[in-house]
N, CA, C and O atoms as a MOPAC input file, in Angstrom:
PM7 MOZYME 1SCF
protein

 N    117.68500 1    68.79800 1    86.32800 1
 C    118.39300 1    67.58700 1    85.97200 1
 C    118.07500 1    67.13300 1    84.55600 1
 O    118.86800 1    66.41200 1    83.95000 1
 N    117.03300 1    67.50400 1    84.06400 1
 C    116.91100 1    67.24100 1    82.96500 1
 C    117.34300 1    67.80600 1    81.93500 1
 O    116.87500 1    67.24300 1    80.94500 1
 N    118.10500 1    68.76600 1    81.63600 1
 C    119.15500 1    68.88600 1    80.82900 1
 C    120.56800 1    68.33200 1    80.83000 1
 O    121.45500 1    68.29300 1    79.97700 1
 N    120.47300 1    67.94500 1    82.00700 1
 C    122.12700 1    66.99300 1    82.07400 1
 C    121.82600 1    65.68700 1    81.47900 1
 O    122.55300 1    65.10600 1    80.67300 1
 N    120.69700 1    65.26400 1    81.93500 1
 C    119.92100 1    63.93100 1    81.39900 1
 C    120.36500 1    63.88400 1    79.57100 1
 O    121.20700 1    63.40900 1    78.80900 1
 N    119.31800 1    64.60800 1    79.57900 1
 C    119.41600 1    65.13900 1    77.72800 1
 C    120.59600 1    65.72100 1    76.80300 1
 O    120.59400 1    65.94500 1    75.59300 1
 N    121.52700 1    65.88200 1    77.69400 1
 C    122.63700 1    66.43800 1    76.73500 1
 C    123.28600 1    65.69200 1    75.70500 1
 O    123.42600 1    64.47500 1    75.83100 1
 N    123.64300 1    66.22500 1    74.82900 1
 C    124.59600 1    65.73400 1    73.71400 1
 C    125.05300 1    64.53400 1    73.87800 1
 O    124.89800 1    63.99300 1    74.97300 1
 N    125.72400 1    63.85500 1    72.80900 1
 C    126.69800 1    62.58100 1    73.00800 1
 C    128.01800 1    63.23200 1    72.88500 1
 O    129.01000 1    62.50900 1    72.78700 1
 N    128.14200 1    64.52400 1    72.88000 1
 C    129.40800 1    64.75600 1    72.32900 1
 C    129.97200 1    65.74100 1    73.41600 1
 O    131.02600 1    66.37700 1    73.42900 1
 N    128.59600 1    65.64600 1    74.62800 1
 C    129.19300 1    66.73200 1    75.84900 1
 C    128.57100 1    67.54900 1    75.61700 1
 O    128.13100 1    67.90900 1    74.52500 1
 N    128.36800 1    68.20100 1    77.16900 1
 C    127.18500 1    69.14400 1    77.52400 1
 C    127.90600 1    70.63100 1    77.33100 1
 O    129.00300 1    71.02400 1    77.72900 1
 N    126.87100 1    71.30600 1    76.56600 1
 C    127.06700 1    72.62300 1    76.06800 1
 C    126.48900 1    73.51400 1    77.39400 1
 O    125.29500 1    73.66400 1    77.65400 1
 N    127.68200 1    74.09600 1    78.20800 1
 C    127.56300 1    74.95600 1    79.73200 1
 C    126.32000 1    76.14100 1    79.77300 1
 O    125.59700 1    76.63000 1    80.64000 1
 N    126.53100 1    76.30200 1    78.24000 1
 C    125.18800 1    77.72300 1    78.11300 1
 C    123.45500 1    76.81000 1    78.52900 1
 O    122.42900 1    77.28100 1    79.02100 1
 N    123.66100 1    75.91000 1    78.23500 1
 C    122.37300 1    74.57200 1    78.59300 1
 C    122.20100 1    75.18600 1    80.09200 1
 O    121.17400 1    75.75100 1    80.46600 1
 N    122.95500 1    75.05900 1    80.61200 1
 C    122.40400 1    75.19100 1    82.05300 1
 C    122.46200 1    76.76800 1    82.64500 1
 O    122.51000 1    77.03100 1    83.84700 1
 N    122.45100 1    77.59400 1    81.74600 1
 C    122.28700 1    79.25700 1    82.41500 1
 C    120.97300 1    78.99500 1    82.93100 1
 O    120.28400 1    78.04800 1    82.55200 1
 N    120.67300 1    79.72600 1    83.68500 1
 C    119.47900 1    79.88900 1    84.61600 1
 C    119.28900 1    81.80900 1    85.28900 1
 O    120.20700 1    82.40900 1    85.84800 1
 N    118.10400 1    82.30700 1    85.06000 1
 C    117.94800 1    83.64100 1    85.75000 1
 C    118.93000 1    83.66600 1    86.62400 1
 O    119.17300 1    84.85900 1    86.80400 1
 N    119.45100 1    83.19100 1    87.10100 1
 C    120.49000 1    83.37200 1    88.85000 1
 C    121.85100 1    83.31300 1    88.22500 1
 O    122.84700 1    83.84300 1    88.71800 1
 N    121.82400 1    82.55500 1    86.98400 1
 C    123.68500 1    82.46700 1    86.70100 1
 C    123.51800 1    82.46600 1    85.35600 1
 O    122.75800 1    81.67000 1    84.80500 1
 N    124.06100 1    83.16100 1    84.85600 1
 C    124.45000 1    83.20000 1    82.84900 1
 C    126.15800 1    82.15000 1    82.85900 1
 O    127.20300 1    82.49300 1    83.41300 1
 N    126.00400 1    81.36500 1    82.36900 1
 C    126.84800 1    80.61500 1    81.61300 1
 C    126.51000 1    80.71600 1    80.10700 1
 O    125.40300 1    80.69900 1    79.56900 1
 N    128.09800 1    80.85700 1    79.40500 1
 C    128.14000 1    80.76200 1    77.88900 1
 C    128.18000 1    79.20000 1    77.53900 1
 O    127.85400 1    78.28200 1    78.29200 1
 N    128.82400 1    79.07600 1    75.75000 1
 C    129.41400 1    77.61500 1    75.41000 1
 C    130.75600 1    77.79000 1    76.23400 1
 O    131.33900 1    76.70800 1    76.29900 1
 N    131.10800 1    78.32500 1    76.57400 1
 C    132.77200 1    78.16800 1    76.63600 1
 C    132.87600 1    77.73900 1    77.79300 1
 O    133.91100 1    77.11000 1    78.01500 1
 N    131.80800 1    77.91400 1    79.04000 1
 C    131.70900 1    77.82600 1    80.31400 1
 C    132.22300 1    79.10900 1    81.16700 1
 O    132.44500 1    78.94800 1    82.36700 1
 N    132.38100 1    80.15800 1    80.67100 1
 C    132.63800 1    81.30800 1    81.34500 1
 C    131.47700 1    81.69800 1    81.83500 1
 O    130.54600 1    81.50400 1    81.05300 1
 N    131.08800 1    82.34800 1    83.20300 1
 C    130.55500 1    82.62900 1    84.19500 1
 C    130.01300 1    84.53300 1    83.88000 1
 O    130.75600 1    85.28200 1    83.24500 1
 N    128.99300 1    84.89300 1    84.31300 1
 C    128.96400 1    86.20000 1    83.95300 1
 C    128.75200 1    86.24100 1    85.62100 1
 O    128.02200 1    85.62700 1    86.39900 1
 N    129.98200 1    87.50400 1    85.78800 1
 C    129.97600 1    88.20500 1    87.22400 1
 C    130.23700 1    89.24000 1    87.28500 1
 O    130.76200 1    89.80300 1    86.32400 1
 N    129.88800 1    90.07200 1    88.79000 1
 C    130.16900 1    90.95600 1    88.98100 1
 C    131.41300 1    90.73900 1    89.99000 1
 O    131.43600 1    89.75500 1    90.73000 1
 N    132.89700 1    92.12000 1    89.98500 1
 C    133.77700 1    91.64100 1    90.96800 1
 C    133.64400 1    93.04800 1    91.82300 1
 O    133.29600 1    94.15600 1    91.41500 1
 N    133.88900 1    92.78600 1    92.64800 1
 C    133.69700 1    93.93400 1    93.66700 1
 C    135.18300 1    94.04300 1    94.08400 1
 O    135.81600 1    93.07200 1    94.49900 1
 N    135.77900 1    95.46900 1    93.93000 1
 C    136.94800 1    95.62800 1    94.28500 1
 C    137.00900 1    96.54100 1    95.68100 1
 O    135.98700 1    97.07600 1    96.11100 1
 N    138.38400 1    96.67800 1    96.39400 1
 C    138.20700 1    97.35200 1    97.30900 1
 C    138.65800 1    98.50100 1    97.38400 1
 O    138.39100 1    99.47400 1    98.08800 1
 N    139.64800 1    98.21900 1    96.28100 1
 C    140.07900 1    99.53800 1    95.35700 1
 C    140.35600 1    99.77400 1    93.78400 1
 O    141.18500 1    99.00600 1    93.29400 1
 N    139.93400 1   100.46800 1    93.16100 1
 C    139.73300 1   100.52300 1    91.91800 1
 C    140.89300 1   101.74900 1    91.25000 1
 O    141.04000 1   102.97100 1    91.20400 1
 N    141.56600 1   100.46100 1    90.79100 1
 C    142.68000 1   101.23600 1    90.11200 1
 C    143.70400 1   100.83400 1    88.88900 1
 O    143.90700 1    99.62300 1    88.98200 1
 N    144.28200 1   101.28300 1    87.99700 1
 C    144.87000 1   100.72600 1    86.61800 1
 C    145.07700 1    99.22000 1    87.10400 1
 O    144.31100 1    98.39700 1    86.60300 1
 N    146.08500 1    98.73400 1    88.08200 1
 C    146.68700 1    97.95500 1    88.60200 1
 C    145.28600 1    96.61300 1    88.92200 1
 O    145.30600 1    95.60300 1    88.21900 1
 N    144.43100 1    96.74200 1    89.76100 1
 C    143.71700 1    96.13300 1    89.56300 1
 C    142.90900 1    95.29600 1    88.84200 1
 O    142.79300 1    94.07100 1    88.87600 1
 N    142.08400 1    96.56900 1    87.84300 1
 C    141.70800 1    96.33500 1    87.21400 1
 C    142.43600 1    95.46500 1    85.95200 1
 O    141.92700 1    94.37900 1    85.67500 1
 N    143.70300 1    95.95600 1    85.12700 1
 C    144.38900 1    94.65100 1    84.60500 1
 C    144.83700 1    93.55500 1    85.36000 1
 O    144.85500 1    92.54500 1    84.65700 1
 N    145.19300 1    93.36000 1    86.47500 1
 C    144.61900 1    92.06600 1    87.14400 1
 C    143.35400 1    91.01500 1    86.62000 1
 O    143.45300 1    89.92100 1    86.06500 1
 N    142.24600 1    91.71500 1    86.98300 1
 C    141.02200 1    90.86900 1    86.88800 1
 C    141.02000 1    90.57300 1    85.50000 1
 O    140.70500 1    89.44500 1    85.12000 1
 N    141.48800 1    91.88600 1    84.33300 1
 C    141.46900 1    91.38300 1    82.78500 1
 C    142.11000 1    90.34600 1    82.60800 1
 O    141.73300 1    89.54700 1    81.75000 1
 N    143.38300 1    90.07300 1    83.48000 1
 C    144.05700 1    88.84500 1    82.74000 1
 C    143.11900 1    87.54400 1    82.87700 1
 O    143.52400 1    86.61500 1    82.17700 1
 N    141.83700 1    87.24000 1    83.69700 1
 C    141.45700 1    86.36900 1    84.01800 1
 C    140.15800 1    86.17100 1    83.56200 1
 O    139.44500 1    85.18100 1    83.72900 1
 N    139.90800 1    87.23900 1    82.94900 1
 C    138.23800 1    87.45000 1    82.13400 1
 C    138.30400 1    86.71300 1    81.02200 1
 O    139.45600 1    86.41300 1    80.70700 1
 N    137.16200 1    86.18500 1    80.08000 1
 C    137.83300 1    85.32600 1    78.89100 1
 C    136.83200 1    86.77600 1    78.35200 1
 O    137.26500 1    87.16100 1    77.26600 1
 N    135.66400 1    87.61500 1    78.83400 1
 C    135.34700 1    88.97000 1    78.15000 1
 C    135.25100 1    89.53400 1    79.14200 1
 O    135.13700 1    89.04400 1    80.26600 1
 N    135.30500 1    91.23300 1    78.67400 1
 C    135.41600 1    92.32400 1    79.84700 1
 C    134.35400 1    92.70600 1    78.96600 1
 O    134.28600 1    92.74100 1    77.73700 1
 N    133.02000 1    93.16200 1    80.45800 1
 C    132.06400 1    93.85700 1    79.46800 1
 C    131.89200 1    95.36900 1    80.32700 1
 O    131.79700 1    96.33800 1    79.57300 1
 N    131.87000 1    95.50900 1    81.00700 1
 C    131.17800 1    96.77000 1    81.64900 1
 C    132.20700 1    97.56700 1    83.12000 1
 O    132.59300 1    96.56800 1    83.72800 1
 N    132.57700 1    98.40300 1    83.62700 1
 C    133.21800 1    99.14900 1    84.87400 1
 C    132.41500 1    99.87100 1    85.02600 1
 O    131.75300 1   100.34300 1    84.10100 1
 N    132.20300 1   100.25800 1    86.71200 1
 C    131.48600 1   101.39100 1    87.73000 1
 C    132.58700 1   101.62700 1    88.30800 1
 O    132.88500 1   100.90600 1    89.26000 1
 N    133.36400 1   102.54300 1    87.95400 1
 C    134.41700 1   103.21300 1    89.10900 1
 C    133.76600 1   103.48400 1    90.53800 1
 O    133.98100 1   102.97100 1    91.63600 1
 N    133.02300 1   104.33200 1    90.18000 1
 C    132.41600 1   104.60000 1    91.47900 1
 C    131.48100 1   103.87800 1    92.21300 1
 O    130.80000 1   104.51200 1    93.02000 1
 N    131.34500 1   102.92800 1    92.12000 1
 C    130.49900 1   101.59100 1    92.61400 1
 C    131.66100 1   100.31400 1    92.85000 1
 O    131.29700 1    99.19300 1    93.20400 1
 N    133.29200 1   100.71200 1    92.56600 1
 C    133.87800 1    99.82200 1    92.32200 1
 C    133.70400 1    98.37100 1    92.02700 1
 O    134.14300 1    97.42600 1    92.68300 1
 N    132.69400 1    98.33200 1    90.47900 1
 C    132.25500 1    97.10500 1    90.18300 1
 C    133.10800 1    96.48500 1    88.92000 1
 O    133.32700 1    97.44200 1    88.17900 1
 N    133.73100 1    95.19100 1    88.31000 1
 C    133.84500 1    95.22700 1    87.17700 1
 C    132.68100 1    93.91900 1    86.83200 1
 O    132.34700 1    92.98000 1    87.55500 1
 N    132.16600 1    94.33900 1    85.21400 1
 C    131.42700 1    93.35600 1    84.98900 1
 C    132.07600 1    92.21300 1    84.08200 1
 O    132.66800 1    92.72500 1    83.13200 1
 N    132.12900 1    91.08700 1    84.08800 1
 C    133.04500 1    90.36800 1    83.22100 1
 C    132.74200 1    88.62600 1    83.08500 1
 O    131.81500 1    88.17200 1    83.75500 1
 N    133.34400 1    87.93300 1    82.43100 1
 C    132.60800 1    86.61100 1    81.51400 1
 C    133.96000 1    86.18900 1    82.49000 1
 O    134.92500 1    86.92700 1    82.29200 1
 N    134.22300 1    84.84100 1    83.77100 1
 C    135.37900 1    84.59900 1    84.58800 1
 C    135.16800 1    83.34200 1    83.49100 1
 O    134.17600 1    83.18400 1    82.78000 1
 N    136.36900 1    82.48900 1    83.54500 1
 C    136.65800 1    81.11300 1    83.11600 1
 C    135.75500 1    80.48400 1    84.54400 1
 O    135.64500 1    81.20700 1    85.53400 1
 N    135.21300 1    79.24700 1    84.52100 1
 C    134.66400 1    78.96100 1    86.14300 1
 C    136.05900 1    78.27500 1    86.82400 1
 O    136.03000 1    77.73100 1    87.92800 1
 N    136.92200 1    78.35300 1    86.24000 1
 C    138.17000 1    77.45100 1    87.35900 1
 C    139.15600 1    78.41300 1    87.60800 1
 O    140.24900 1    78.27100 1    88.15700 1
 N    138.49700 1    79.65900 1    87.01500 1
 C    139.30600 1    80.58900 1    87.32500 1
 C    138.65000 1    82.24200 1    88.84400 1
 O    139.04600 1    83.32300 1    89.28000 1
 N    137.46500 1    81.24300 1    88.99600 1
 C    136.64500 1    82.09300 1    89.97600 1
 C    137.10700 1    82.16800 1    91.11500 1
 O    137.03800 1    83.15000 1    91.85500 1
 N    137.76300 1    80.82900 1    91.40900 1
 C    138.85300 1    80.73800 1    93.30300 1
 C    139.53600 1    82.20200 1    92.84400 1
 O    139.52200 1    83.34100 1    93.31100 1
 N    140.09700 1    81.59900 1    91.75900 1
 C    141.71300 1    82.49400 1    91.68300 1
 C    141.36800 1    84.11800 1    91.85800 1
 O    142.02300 1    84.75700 1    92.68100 1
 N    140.59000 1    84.60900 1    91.26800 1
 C    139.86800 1    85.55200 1    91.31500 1
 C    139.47200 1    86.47900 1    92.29500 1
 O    139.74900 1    87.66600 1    92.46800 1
 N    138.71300 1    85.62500 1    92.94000 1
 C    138.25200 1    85.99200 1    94.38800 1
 C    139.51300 1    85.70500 1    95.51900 1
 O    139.22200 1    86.03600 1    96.66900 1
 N    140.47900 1    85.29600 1    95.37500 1
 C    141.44800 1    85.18000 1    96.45100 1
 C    142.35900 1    86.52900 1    96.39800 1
 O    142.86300 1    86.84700 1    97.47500 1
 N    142.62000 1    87.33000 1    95.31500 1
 C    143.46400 1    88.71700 1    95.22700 1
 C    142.79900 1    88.99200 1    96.47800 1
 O    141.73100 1    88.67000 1    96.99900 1
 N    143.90400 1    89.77600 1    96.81100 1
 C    143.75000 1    90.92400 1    98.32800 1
 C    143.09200 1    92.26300 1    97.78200 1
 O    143.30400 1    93.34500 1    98.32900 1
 N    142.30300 1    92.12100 1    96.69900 1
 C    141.83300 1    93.39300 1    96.48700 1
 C    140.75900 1    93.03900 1    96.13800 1
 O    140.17800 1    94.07600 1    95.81600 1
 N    139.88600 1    91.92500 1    95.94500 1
 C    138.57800 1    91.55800 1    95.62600 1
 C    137.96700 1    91.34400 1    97.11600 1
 O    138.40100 1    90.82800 1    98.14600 1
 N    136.99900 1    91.85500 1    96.82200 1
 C    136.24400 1    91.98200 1    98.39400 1
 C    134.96400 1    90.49300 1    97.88000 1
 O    134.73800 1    89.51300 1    98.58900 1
 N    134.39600 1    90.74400 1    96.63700 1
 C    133.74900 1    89.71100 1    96.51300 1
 C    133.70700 1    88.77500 1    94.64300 1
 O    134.56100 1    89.05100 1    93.80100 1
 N    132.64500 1    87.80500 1    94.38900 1
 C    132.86400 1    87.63000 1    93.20400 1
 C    131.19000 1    87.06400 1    92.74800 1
 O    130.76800 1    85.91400 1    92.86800 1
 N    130.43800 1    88.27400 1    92.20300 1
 C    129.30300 1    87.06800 1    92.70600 1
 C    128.51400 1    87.27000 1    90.92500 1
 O    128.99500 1    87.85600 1    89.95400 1
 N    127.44200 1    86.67600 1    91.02400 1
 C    126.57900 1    86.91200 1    89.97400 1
 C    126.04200 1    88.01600 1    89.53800 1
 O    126.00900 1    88.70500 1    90.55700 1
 N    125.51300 1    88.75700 1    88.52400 1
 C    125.28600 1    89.96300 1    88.43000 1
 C    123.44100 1    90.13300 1    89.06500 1
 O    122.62600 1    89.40900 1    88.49400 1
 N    123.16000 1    90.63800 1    89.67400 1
 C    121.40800 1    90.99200 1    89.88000 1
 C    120.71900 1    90.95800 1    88.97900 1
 O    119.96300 1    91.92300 1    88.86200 1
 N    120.65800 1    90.07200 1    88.13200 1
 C    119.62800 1    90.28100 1    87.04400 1
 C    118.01700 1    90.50100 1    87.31600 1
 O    117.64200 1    90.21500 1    88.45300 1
 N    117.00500 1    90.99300 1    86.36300 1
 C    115.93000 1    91.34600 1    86.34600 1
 C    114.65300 1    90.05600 1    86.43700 1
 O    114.46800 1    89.12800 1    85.65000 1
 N    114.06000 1    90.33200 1    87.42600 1
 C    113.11300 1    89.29700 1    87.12600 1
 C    111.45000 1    89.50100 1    87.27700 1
 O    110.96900 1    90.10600 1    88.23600 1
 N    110.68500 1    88.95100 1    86.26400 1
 C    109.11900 1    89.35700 1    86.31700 1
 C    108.70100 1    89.42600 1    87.63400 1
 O    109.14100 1    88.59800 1    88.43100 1
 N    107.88900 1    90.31600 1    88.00800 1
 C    107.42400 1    90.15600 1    89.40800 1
 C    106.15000 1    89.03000 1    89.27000 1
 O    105.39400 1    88.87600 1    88.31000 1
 N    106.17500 1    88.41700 1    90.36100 1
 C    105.14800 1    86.92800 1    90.26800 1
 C    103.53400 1    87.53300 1    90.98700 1
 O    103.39500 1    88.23900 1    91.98600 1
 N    102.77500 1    87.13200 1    90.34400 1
 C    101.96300 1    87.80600 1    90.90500 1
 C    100.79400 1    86.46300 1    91.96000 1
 O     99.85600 1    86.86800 1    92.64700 1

C-alpha cells in the first residue's frame, strides 16, 4: 500500500507496482504467458492484435509470451482457443 500512498500528483506510474509475481510496465501492460489449445497462423495473429508487445513463442509448448493491455486480459482469455492467461513463472532466490 505504500506505493499507492506515495504516488505522484500526476498519477500512479503501473510499473510502481510490478512485483516478482506480476511485471507491469508504464503503460500498464501486463507480462503473460497465453496458453493456446492450438497453435496456429490464425491464432496466433489473434492474440497479436491484442499484445501492446510480442516477445517470445514455444510452438511446441503452445505458449505465447506477450506485454496484454490489462483491460484487454478478459478479452483475451475468452477466445475459444485460449485455454489459459496467466503470469509468466519467474525466477526466485531460494529462501533459506
Amino acid at each position: 500500500m505504500d506505493k499507492l500512498a506515495n504516488r505522484p500528483k500526476g498519477g500512479l506510474d503501473a510499473a510502481t507496482i510490478s512485483s516478482t509475481l506480476v511485471k507491469i510496465d508504464g503503460d500498464g501492460n501486463i507480462q503473460c504467458y497465453i496458453y493456446l489449445a492450438d497453435f496456429n497462423e490464425q491464432n496466433v495473429a489473434a492474440v497479436k492484435t491484442k499484445a501492446a508487445k510480442f516477445e517470445l513463442m514455444d510452438e511446441a509448448e503452445k505458449i505465447i509470451q506477450a506485454w496484454i493491455p490489462h483491460n484487454e486480459i478478459p478479452t483475451l482469455a475468452s477466445l475459444n482457443f485460449v485455454i489459459q492467461v496467466t503470469p509468466p513463472d519467474y525466477a526466485r532466490p531460494l529462501s533459506h
